[in-house]
MARKEGU-576459 format. One line per field, with one value per residue (C-alpha): residue number from 1; residue in three letters; x, y, z. Coordinates in nm, 3 decimals, padded with zeros to 5 digits. Example, Ala and Ser with C-alpha at 12.3 -4.5 7.8 and 13.67 -1.06 7.14 Angstrom:
num <- c(1|2)
residuo <- c(ALA|SER)
u <- c(01.230|01.367)
v <- c(-00.450|-00.106)
w <- c(00.780|00.714)
***
This chain:
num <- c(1|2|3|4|5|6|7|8|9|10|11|12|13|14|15|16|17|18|19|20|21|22|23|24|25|26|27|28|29|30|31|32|33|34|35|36|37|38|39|40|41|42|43|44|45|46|47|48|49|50|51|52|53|54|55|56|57|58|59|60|61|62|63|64|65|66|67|68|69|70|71|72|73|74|75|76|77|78|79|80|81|82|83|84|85|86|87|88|89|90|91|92|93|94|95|96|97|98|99|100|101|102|103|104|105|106|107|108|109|110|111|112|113|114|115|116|117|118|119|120|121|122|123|124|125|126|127|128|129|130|131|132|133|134|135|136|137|138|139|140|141|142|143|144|145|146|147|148|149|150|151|152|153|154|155|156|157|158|159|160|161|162|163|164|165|166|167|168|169|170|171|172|173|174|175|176|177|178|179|180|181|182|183|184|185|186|187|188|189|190|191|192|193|194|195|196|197|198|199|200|201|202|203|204|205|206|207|208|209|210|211|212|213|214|215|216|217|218|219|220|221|222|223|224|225|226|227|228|229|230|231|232|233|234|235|236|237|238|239|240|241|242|243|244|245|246|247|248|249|250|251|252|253|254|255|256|257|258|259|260|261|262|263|264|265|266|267|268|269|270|271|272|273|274|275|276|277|278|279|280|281|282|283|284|285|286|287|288|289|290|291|292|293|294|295|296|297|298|299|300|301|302|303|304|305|306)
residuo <- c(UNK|UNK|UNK|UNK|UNK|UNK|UNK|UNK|UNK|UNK|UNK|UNK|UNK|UNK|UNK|UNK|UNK|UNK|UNK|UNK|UNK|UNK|UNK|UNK|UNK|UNK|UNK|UNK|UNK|UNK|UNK|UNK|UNK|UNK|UNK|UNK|UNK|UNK|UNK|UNK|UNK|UNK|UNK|UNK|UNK|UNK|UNK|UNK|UNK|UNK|UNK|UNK|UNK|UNK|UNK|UNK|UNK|UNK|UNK|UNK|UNK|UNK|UNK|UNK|UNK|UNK|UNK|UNK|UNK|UNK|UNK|UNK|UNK|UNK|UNK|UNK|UNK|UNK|UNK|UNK|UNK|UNK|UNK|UNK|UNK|UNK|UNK|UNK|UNK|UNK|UNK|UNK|UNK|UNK|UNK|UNK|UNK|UNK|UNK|UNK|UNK|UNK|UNK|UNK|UNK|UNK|UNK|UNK|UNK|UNK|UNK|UNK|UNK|UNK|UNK|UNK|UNK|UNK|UNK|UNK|UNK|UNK|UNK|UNK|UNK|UNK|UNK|UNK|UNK|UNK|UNK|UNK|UNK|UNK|UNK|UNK|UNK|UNK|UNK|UNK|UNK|UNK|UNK|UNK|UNK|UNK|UNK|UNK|UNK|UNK|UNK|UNK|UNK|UNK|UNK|UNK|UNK|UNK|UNK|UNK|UNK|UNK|UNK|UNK|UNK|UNK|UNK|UNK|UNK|UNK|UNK|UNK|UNK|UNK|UNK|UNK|UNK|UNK|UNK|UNK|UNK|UNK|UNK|UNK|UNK|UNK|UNK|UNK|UNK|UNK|UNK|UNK|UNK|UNK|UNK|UNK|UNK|UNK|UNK|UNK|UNK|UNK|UNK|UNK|UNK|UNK|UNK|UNK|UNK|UNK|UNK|UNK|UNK|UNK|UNK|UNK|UNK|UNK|UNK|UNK|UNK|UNK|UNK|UNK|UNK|UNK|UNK|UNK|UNK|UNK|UNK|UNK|UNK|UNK|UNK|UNK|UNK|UNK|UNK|UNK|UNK|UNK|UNK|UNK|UNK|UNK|UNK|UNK|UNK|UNK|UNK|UNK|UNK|UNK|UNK|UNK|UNK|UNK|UNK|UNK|UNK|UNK|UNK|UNK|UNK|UNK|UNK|UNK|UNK|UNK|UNK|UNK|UNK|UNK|UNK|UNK|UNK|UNK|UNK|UNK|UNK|UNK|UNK|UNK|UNK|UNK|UNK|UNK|UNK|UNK|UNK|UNK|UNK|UNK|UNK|UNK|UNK|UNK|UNK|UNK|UNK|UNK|UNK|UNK|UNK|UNK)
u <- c(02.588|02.388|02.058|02.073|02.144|01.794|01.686|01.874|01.742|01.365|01.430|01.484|01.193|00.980|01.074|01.001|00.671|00.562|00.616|00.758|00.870|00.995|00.983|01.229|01.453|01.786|01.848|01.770|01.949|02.224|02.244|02.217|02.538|02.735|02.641|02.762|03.082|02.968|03.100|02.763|02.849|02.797|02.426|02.260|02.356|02.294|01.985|01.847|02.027|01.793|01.488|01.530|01.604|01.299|01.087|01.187|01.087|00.721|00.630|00.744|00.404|00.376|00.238|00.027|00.125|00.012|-00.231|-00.154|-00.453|-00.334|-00.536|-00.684|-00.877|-00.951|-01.162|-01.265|-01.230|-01.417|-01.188|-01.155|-00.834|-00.684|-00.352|-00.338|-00.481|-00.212|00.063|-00.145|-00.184|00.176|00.272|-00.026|00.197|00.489|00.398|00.249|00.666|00.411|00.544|00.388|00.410|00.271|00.143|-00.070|-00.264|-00.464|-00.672|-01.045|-01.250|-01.518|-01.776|-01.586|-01.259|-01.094|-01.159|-01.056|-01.104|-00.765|-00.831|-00.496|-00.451|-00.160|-00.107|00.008|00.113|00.128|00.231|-00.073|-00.058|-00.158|-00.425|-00.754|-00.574|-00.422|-00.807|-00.901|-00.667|-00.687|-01.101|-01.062|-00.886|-01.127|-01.540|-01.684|-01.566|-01.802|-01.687|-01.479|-01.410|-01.163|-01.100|-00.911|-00.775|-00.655|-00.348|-00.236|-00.269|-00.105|00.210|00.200|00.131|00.459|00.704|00.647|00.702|01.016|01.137|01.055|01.272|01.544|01.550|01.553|01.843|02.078|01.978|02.067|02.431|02.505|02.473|02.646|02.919|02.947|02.879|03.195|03.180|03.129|02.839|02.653|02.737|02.613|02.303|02.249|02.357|02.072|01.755|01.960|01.958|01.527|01.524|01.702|01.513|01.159|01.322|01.401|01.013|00.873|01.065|00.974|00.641|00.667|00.831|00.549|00.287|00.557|00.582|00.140|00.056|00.286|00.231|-00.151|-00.198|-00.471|-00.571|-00.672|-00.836|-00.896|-01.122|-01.333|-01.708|-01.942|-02.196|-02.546|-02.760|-03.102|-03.389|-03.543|-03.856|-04.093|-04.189|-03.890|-03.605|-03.742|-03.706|-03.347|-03.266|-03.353|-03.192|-02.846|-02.921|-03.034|-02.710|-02.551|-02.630|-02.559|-02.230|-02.141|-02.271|-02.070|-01.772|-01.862|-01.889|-01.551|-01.362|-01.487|-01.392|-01.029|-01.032|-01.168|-00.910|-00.622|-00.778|-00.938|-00.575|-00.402|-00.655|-00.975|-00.767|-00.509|-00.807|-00.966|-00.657|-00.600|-00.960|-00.978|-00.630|-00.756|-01.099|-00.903|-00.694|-00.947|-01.138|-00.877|-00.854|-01.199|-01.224|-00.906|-01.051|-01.387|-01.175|-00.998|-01.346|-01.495|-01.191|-01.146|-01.566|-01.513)
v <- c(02.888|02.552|02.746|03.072|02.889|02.775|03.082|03.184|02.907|02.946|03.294|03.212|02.958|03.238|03.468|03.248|03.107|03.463|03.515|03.859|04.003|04.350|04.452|04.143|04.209|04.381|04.144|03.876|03.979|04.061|03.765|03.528|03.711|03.632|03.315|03.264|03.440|03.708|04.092|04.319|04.542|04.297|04.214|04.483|04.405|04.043|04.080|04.283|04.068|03.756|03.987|04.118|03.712|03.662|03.894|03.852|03.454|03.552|03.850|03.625|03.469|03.212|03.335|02.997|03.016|02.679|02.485|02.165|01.895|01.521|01.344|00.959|00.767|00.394|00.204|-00.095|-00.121|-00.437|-00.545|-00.801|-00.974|-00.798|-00.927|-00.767|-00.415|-00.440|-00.318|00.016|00.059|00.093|00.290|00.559|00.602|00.615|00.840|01.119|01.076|00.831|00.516|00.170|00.117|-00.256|-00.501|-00.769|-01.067|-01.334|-01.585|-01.684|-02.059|-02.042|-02.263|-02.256|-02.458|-02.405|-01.983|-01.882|-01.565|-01.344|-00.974|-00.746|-00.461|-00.225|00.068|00.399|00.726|00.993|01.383|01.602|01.771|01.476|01.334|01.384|01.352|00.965|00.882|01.010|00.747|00.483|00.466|00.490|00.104|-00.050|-00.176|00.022|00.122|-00.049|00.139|00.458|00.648|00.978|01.156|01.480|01.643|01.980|02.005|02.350|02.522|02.168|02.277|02.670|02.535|02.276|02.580|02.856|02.610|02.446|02.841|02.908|02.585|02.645|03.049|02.853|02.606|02.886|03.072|02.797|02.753|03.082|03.016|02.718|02.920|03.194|02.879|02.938|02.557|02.213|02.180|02.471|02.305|02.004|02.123|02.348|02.048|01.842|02.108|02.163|01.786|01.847|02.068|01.950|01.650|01.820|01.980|01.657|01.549|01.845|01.819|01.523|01.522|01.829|01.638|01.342|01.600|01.730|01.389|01.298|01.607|01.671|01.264|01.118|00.755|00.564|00.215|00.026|-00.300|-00.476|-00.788|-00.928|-00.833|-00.958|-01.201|-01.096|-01.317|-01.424|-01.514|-01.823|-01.996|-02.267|-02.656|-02.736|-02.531|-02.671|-02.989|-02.937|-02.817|-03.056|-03.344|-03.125|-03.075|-03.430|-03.577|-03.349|-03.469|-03.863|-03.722|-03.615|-03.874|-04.152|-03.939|-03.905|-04.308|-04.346|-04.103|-04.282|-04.667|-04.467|-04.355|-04.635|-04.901|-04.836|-04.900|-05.268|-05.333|-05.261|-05.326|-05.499|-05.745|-05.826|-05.864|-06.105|-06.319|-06.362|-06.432|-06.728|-06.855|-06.797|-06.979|-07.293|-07.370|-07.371|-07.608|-07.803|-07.842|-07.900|-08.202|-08.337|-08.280|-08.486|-08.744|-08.850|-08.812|-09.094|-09.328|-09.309|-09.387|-09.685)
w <- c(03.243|03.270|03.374|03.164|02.746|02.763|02.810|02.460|02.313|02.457|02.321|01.939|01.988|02.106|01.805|01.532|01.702|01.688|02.074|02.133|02.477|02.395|02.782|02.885|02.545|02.665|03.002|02.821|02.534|02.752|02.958|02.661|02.479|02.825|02.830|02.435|02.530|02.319|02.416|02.495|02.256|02.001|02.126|02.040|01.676|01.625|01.794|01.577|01.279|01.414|01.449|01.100|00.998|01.141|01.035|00.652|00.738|00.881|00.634|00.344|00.201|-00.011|-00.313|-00.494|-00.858|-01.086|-00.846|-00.719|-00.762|-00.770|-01.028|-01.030|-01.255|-01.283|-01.557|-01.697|-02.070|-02.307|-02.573|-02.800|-02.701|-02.357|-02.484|-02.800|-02.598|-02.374|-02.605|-02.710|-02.385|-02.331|-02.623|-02.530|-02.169|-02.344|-02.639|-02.333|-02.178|-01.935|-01.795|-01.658|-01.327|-01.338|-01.551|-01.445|-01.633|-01.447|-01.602|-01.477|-01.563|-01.809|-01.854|-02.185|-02.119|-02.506|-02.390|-02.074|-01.991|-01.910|-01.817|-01.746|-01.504|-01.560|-01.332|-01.535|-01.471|-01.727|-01.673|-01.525|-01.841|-02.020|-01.801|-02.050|-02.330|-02.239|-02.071|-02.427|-02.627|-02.353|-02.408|-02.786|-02.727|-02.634|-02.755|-02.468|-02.126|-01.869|-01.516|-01.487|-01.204|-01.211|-00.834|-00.758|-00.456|-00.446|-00.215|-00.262|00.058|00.175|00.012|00.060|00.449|00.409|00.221|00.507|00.768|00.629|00.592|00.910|01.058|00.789|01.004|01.277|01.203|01.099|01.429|01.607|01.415|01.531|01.887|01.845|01.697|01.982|02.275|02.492|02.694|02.550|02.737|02.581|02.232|02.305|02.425|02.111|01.891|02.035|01.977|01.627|01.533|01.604|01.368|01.096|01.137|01.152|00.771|00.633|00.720|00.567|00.264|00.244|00.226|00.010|-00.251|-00.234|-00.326|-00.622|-00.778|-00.685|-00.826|-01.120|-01.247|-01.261|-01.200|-01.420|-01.350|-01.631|-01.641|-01.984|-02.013|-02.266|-02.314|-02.038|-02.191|-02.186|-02.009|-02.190|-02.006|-02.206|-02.087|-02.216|-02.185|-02.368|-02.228|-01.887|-02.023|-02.140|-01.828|-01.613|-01.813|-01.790|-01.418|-01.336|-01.557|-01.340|-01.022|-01.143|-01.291|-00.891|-00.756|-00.964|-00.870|-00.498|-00.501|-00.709|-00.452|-00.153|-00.327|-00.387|00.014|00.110|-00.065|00.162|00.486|00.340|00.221|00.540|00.812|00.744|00.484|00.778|01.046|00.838|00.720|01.130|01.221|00.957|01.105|01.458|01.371|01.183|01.487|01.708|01.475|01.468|01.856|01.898|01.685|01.782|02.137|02.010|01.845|02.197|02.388|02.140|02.164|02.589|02.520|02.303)
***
């Protein structure tokens, strides 16, 4: 019984991988109803039930109808005020049935302290449908658009690929409940059970990923960055621009160095108070007594002389 279910099972395997061993069919088929506790008479019958299963599964082509293409685009749009963008940005999303994934505003230092310059990121994702129409609306924002880049990727074979295979397993798994139906010992169950739990699970992972490309392909994500305009930078040159320049550079440097002298005083402070203060204090009381010992000492030498 133990050695002659795998051979059923091997046998379904065989059939849906395209294997087919017409020569070996009626033993086989014979000794895999016996095992199943299935009467003979009934093989020839749902034998040709799973061969006609099967056959429906591997003649059935996908047919591609709308193609599937997953859609990107990121950009960089100059505005005025990124805060004051950042609203239209939304209500563009939302007026395509679009949504915002995230919003983001971080703030860089400008020479400028009183303007610092913010520039926001949102992440959106509008239907497919809607895709040139919301890049449209979302460029129309802003002064200019400095970078843009808009990527595609076409995964419809991907997905005609991912339905005939999870057909094909779905065949599979209801071949397999079958035998587990007709298995006459616990054993035989089990052992069916475990190749059936490696299908269903292969399924799930198809589906899966069939349903990521669904939701990639059916909603486009645009990245949008807003910031203000980039300065232009002016090349100016003469005797007196030089000379501007180097008084701002040389106040400069005597601006860091004050500093650098001010921040080693402050590092410096703690170890005079709490060491070389200390140190000195004891060396002046050290040096006093042993003043005070040597003239004493001089004192009793010049009265034992006299």
């Amino acid at each position: 019984m133990r050695s002659t279910l795998p051979l059923l099972i091997i046998a379904v395997l065989c059939s849906l991988s395209g294997c087919s061993t017409m020569s070996s069919r009626p033993y086989s088929a014979k000794r895999s109803d016996q095992i199943a506790g299935i009467a003979p008479s009934d093989s020839k019958a749902s034998l040709s039930l799973e061969q006609e299963k099967f056959s429906d599964t591997s003649n059935a082509t996908a047919q591609p109808g709308e193609r599937k293409i997953i859609k990107n685009a990121a950009l960089t749009v100059e505005v005025a005020s990124p805060t004051d963008s950042q609203p239209k940005i939304v209500s563009i999303a939302e007026s395509h049935q679009g949504f915002v994934i995230t919003s983001e505003v971080t703030q860089r230092s400008t020479e400028d302290k009183s303007q610092p310059d913010v520039a926001v990121n949102l992440v959106v994702r509008v239907p497919a449908a809607q895709f040139d129409q919301v890049l449209k609306e979302i460029r129309a924002v802003g002064i200019r658009v400095s970078q843009e880049k808009i990527t595609g990727e076409d995964v419809t074979q991907e997905f005609i690929d991912l339905e005939a295979r999870i057909k094909n397993q779905k065949a599979l798994e209801g071949q397999f409940i079958e035998i587990m139906k007709r298995a006459a010992k616990v054993e035989d169950a089990l052992q069916v059970q475990r190749e059936l739990a490696n299908v269903r699970t292969e399924i799930e992972k198809l589906e899966g990923r069939r349903r990521f490309l669904e939701n990639q392909a059916s909603l486009s994500t645009i990245n949008v960055t807003l910031q203000t305009p980039t300065q232009m930078v002016v090349n100016a040159a003469g005797f007196w621009f030089s000379l501007k320049s180097a008084f701002r550079d040389g106040f400069d440097v005597a601006l860091a160095i004050i500093i650098f002298l001010i921040r080693a005083i402050i590092a410096l402070l703690p170890i005079v108070i709490l060491i070389i203060l200390p140190l000195g204090l004891l060396t002046r009381f050290v040096l006093k007594r042993v003043r005070r010992r040597l003239a004493k000492r001089s004192r009793e030498n010049l009265k034992s002389e006299g």
